[in-house]
C-alpha positions in Angstrom: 37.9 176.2 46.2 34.5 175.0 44.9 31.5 176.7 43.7 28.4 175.0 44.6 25.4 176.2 42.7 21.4 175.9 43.6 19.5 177.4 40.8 20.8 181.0 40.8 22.6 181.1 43.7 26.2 180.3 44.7 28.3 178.8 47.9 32.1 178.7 48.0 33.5 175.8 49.6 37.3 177.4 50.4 40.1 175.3 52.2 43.4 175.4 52.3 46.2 172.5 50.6 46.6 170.5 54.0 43.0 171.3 55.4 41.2 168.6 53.5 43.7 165.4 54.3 43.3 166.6 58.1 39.6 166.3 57.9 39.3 162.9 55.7 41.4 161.6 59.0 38.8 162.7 61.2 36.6 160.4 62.8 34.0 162.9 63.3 33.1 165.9 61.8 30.9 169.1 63.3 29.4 171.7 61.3 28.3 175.0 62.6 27.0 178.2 60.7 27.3 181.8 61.9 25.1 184.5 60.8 27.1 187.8 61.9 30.4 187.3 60.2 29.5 187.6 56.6 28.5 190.4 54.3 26.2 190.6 51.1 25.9 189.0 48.6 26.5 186.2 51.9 23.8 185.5 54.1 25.8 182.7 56.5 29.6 180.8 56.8 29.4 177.5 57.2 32.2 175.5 58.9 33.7 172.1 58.8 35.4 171.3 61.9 37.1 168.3 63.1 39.2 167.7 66.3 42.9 167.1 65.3 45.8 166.1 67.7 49.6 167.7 67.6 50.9 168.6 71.3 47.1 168.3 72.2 43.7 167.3 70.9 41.7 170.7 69.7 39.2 171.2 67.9 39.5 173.3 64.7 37.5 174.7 61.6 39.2 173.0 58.1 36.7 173.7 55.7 34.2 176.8 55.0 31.3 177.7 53.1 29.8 180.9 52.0 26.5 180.9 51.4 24.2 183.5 49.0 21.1 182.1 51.1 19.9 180.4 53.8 17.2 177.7 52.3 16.9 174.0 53.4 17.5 173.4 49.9 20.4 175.1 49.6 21.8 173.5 53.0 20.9 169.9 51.3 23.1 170.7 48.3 26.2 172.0 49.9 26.4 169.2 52.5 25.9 166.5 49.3 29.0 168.6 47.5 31.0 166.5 45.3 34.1 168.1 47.6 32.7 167.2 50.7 31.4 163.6 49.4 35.0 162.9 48.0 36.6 163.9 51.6 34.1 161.2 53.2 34.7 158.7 50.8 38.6 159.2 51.0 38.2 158.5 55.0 37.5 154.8 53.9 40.5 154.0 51.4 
């Protein structure tokens, strides 16, 4: 879990142990936010999703992000984390 601050507001970036070597295997990743599913002091959930193959290829969510506010700033900030920069820079070790 990270906290991600933009002036006085806060994100959490949450994932579990395993979650964040799955996705800095992934080729690609997708991100999608969601609106309904959060309550105050959150305003939307981000997710990290990448497609992951077992018995089957699917696509699943491996990383999350509550966000106190919606601003292009704050979008800007959470996508240049140091967490989410570290899993792209792992991809290419």
């Amino acid at each position: 879990m990270e906290t991600i601050s933009v002036k006085d507001r806060r994100h959490i970036l949450f994932a579990t142990d395993d979650q964040p070597t799955l996705l800095s295997h992934a080729k690609t990743w997708y991100m999608d936010g969601t609106f309904k599913v959060v309550r105050a002091p959150f305003q939307q959930m981000v997710s990290v999703q990448a497609f992951i193959r077992s018995d089957c290829v699917k696509q699943v969510p491996l990383c999350f992000v509550l966000m106190s506010e919606k601003k292009r700033s704050d979008d800007k900030k959470v996508c240049k984390s140091p967490t989410l920069l570290l899993l792209t820079m792992s991809r290419y070790r």
